[in-house]
C-alpha positions as CSV (number, residue, x, y, z in Angstrom):
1,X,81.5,105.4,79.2
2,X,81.7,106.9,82.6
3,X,79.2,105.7,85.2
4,X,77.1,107.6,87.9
5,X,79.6,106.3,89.9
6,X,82.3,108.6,88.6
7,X,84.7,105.2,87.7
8,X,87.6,108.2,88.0
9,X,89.7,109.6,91.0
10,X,88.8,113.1,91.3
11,X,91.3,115.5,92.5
12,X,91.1,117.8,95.7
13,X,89.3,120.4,94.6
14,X,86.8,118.2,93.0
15,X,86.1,115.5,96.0
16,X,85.1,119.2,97.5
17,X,82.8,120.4,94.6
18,X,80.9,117.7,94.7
19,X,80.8,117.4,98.7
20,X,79.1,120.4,98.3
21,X,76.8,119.9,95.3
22,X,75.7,116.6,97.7
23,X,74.8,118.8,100.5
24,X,73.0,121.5,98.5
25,X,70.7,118.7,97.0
26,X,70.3,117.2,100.8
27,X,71.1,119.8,103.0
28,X,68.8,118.1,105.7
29,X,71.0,115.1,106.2
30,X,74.4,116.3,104.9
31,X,77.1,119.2,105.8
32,X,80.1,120.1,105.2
33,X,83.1,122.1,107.7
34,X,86.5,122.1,107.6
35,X,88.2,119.9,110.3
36,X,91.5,121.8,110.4
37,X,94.3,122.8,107.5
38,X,97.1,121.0,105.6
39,X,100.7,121.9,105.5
40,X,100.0,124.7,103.0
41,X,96.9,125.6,104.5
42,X,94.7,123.7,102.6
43,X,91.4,122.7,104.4
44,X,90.7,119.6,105.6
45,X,86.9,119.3,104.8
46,X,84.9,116.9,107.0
47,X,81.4,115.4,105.3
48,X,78.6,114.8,108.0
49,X,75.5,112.6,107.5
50,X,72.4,112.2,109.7
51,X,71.9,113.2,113.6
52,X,72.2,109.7,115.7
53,X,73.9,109.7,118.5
54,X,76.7,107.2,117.6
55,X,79.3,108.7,115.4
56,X,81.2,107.0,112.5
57,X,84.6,108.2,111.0
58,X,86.1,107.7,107.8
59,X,89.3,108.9,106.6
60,X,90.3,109.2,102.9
61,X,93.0,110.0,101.4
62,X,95.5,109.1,103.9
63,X,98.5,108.1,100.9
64,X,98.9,110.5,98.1
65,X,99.3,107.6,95.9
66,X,95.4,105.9,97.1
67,X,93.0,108.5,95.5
68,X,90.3,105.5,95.2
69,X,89.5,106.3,99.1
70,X,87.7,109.7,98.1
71,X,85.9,108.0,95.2
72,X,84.4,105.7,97.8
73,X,83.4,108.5,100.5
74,X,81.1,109.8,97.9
75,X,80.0,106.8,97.0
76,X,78.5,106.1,100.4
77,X,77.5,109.8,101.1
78,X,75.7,110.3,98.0
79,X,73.7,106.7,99.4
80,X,72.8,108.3,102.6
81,X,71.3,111.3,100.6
82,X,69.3,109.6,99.0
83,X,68.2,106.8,102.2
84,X,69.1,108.7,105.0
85,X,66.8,105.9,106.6
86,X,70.1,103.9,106.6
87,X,72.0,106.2,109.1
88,X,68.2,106.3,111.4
89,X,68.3,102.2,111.6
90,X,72.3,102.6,112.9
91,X,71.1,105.6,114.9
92,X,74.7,107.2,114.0
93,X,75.8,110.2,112.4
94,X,78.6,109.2,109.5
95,X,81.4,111.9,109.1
96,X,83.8,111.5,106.0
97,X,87.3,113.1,106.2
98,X,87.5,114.0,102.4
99,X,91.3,113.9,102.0
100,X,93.9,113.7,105.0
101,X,96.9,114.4,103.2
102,X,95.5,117.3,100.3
103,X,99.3,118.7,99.8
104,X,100.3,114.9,98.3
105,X,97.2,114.5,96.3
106,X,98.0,117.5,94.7
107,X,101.9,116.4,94.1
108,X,100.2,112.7,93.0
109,X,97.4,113.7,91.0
110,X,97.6,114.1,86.9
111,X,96.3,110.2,86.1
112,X,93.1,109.6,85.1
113,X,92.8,105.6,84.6
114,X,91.0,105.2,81.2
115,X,88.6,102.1,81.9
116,X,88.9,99.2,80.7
117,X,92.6,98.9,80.0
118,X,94.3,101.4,81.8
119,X,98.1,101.4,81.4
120,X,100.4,100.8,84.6
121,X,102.9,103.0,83.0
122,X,101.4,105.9,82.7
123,X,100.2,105.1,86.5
124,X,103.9,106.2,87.7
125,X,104.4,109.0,85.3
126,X,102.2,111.0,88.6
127,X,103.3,108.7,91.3
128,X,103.8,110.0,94.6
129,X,104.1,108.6,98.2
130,X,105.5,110.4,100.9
131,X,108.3,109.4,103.3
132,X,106.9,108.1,106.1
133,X,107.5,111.2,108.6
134,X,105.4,113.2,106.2
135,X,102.5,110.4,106.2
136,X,99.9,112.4,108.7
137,X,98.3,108.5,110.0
138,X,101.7,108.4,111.4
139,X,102.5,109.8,114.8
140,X,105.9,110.8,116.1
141,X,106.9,108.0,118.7
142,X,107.6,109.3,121.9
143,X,111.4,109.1,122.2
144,X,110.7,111.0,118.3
145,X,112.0,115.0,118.1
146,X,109.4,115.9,115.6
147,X,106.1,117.0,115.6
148,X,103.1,115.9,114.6
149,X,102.1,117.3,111.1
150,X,99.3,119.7,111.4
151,X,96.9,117.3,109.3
152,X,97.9,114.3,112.3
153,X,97.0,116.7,115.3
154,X,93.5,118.1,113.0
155,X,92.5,114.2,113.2
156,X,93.7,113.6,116.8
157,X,91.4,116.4,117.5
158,X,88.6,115.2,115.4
159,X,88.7,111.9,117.4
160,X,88.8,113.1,120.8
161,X,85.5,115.2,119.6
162,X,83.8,112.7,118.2
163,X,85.2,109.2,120.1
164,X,83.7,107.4,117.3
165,X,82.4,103.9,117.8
166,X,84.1,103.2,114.5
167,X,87.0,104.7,112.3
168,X,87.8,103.6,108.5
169,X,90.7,104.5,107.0
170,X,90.3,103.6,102.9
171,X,93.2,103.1,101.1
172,X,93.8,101.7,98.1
173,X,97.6,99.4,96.6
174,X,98.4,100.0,92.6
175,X,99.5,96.6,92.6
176,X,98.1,93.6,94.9
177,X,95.3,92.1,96.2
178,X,92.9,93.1,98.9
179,X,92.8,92.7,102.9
180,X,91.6,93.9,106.0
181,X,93.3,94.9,109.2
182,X,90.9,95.6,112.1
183,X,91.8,96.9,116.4
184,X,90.4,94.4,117.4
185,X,87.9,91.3,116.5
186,X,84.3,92.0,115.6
187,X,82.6,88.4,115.1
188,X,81.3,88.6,111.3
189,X,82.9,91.3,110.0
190,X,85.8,89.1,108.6
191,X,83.7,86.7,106.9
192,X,81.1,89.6,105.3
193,X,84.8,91.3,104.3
194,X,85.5,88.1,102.4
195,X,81.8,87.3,101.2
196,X,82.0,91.0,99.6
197,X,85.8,90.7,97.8
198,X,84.5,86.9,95.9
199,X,81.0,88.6,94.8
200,X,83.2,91.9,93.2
201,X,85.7,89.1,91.9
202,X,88.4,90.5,94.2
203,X,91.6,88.1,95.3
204,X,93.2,88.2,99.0
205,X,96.3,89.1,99.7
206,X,96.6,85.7,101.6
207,X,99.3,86.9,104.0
208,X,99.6,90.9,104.0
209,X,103.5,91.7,104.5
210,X,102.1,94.9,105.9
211,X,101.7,94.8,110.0
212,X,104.2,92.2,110.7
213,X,103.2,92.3,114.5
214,X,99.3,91.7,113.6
215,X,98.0,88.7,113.6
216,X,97.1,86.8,110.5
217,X,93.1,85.3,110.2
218,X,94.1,83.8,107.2
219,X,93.3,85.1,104.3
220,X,93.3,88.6,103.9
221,X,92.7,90.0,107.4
222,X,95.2,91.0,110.3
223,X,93.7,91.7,114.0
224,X,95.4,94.0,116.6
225,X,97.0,91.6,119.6
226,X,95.6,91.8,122.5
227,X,98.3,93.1,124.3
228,X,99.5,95.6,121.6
229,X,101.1,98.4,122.5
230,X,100.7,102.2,121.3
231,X,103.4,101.7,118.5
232,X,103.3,100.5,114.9
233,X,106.1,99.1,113.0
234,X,106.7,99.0,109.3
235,X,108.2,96.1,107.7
236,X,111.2,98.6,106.7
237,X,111.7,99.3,110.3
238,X,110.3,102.3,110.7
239,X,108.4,102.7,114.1
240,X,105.7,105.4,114.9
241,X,102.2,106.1,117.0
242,X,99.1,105.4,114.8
243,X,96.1,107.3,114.2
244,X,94.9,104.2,113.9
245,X,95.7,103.0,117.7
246,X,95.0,106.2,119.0
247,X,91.1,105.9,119.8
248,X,91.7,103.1,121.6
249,X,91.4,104.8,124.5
250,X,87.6,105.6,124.1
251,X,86.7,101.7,122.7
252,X,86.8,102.9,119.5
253,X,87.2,99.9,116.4
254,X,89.7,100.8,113.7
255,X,89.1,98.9,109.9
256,X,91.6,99.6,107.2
257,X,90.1,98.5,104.1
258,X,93.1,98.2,101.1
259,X,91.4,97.4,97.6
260,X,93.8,97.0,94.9
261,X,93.5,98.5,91.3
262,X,95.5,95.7,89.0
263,X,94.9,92.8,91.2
264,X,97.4,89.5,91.3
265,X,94.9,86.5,91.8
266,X,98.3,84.3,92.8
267,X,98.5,86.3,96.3
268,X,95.5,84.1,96.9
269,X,97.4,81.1,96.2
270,X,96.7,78.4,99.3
271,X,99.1,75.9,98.0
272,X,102.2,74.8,100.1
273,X,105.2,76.5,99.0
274,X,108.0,74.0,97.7
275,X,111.1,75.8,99.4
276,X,110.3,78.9,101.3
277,X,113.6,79.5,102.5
278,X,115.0,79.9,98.8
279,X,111.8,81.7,98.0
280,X,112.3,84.6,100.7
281,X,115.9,84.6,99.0
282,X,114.9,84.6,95.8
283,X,112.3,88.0,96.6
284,X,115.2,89.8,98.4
285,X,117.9,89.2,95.4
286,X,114.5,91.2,93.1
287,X,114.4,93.8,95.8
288,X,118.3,94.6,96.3
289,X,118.8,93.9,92.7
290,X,116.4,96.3,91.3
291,X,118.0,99.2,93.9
292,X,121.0,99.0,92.7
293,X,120.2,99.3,89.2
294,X,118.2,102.5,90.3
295,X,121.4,103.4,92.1
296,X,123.4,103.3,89.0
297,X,120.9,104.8,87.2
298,X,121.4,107.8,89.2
299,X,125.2,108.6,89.4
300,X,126.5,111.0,91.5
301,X,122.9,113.0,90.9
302,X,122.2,114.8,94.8
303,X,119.4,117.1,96.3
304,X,121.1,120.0,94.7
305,X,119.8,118.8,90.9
306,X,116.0,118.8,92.5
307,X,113.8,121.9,92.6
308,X,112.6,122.6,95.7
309,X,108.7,122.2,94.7
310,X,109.9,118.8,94.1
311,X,111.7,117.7,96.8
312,X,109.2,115.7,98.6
313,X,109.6,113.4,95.5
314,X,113.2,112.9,95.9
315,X,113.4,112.5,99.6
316,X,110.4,109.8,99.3
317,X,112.3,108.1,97.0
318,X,115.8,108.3,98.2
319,X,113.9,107.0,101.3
320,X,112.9,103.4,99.6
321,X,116.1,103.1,98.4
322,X,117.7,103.2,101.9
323,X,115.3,101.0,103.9
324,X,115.5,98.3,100.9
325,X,117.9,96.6,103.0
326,X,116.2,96.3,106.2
327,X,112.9,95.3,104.5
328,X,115.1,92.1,103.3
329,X,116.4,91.6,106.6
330,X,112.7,92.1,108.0
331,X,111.3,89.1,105.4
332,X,114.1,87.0,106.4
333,X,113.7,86.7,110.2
334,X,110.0,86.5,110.2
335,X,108.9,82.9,109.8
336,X,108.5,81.4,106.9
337,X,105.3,81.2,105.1
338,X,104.2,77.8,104.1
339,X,101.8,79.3,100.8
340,X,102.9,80.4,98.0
341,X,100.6,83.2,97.8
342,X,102.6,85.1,100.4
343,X,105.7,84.3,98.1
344,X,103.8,86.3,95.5
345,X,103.2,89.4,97.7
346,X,106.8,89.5,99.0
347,X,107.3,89.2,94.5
348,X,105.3,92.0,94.3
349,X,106.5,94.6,97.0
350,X,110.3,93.7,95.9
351,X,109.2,94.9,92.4
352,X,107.0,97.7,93.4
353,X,109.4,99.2,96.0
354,X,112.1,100.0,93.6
355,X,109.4,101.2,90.6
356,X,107.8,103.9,93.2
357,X,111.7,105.1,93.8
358,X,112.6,105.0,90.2
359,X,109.2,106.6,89.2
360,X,109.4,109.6,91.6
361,X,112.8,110.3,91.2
362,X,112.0,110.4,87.6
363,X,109.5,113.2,88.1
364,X,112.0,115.1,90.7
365,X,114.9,115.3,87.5
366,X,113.0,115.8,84.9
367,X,113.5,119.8,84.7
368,X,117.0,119.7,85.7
369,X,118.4,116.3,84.5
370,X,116.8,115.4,81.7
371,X,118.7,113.0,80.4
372,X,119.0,111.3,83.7
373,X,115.1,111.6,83.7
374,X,115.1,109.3,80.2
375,X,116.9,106.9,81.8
376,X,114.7,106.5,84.5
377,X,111.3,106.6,82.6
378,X,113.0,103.3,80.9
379,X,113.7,101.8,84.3
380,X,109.9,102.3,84.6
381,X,108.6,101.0,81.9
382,X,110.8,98.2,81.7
383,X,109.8,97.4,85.6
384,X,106.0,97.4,84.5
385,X,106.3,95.5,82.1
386,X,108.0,93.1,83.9
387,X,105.3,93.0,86.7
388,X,102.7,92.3,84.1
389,X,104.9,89.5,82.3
390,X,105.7,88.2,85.7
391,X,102.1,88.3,87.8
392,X,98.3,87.9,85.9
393,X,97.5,91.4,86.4
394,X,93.9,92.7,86.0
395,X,92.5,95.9,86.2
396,X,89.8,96.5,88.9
397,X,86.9,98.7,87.6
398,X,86.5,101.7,90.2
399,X,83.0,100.7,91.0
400,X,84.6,97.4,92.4
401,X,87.2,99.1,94.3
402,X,85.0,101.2,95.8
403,X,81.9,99.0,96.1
404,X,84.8,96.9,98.7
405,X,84.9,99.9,100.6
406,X,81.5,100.7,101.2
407,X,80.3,97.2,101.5
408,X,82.9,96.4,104.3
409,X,82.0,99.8,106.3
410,X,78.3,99.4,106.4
411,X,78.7,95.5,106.9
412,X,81.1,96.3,109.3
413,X,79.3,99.8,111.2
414,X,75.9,97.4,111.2
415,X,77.6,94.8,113.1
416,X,79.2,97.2,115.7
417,X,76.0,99.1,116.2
418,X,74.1,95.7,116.8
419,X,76.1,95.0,119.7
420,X,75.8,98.0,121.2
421,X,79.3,100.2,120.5
């Protein structure tokens, strides 16, 4: 039975309906504008709540494949219809970006998870991520010949208006375990992050393999350096400005909140790892191993086999395939981690790399290489069920994924607003 807390990811055009059914039943402390337009022209509608003079930003939707980040936005908006005295006591007016990236929700969306047992498989049969250059939280870096992407420069805009004393950006991992990453320290909002994962019966990913130049407040949270620069590198290499970085310059606190759907209570493991040296080895072998099997999968198969509707889906994919090396090389000069819980997240990224690849490529053949197609939808299957065989996996309802998220930005907002940002 579905909840009031609609335990389901609602598409686009339905994070909008009931934006707007919210303000029409509160039109005194909500409303709704769009902030700007997508690729396709699709708007980017911005949810605002109360009249203080602080303002608050969150950003769904950021990843195609993270719909639980517009599941949360109404979550917290519907609370402030119905107490707007909560905005009043932080003297701050909330705004919610609705979806940053509606052109990929609408290539990702088609799964519905059917509580309590959803099936991972049928996860990928929708899945979509796109390459990093198309990911609008990403800015071109300077020496970079592209431009931003219309939905990047409609929330650079949206921050030099508002130079919010806080921005969250939701997101939300198929596979994993949950952490924080925060622009800089804010005493207590770490510990009330981890208070709020144990009472929702949430692990920590330990040691995040995401942000390798953050640093670690072990477990589950990464904090900008102090000296950081502008830039932000991916553990594949890639290097580009951040949305994230870029309010800096008016003082302005970024939180990334991940929650994870299956969870993998080992990426919380604290106990010393017996050999870390073989164990980075051992992850690596997964990850190149499982590439090339996707490699061979695919033959001789090029662009010219993939509809051009569909070609965000091969060039994503072809993408993880061609930074799986330097993601190896990445894990192997960092320093090794002495707990075996970040052994089980570098386990699961080397497993859940190739299965995005194999999964989207799958969707991009389908019309045109069917039989290629089959292949792949085994790859996928077989690569589920080995995650599940390998790792304790366990489905998170919705209302804990998203009670994270809202916990950690009021906890978080509250503590700001206390000492004065």
């Amino acid at each position: 039975m579905r909840t009031p807390l609609h335990p389901v990811y609602p598409a686009v055009d339905e994070l909008e309906r009931r934006a707007r059914a919210l303000v029409a039943a509160a039109p005194r402390v909500l409303r709704l504008r769009p902030a700007g337009e997508s690729r396709a022209g699709r708007p980017l509608w911005l949810l605002s709540a109360g009249h203080g003079d602080r303002q608050i930003l969150t950003v769904a939707g950021a990843h195609a494949n993270e719909p639980v980040g517009g599941t949360s936005v109404l979550r917290l908006a519907t609370l402030f219809a119905h107490r707007p005295e909560m905005l009043e006591r932080l003297g701050c007016t909330w705004h919610f970006l609705l979806c940053l990236d509606p052109d990929g929700a609408r290539l990702a969306h088609g799964w519905t998870p059917e509580e309590p047992h959803p099936s991972l498989e049928e996860c990928h049969r929708a899945f979509y991520r796109p390459a990093f250059a198309r990911q609008p939280e990403s800015l071109p870096a300077p020496d970079e010949p592209r431009a931003p992407l219309p939905e990047s420069r409609a929330l650079v805009r949206l921050l030099d208006e508002l130079r919010p004393v806080a921005q969250f950006t939701l997101h939300g991992i198929e596979v994993g375990a949950a952490f924080m990453m925060a622009t800089r320290e804010v005493p207590g909002a770490a510990d009330a992050f981890r208070r709020t994962a144990a009472r929702l019966r949430i692990p920590l990913d330990r040691h995040p393999c995401d942000g390798p130049d953050w640093r670690l407040d072990a477990p589950g949270v990464l904090l900008l350096p102090d000296d950081r620069g502008g830039g932000e590198r991916d553990p594949s290499g890639f290097v580009a400005e951040s949305t994230w970085l870029y309010p800096r310059r008016y003082g302005t606190l970024t939180v990334l909140v991940e929650t994870p759907a299956w969870c993998v209570p080992a990426m919380s493991d604290a106990r010393p790892a017996g050999a870390p040296e073989r164990e980075i080895a051992r992850v690596g072998d997964v990850l190149l191993g499982h590439t090339r099997e996707l490699v061979e999968a695919l033959g001789d198969r090029t662009a010219a086999d993939v509809p051009d509707d569909l070609m965000p889906l091969h060039d994503a994919a072809r993408e993880l395939v061609e930074v799986a090396p330097s993601i190896v090389r990445t894990w192997a000069a960092e320093e090794p981690s002495p707990h075996q819980g970040h052994f089980a997240t570098l386990g699961i990224s080397a497993r859940r790399i190739p299965l995005r690849a194999a999964a989207m490529m799958r969707r991009a053949l389908a019309r045109t290489r069917p039989d290629t197609a089959a292949v792949l939808a085994d790859l996928v299957r077989e690569w589920c069920q080995e995650l599940q065989k390998s790792y304790d996996l366990r489905w998170m309802p919705v209302s804990a994924q998203t009670g994270l998220h809202v916990r950690t930005m009021l906890d978080t907002a509250r503590l700001v607003c206390a000492a004065g940002g």
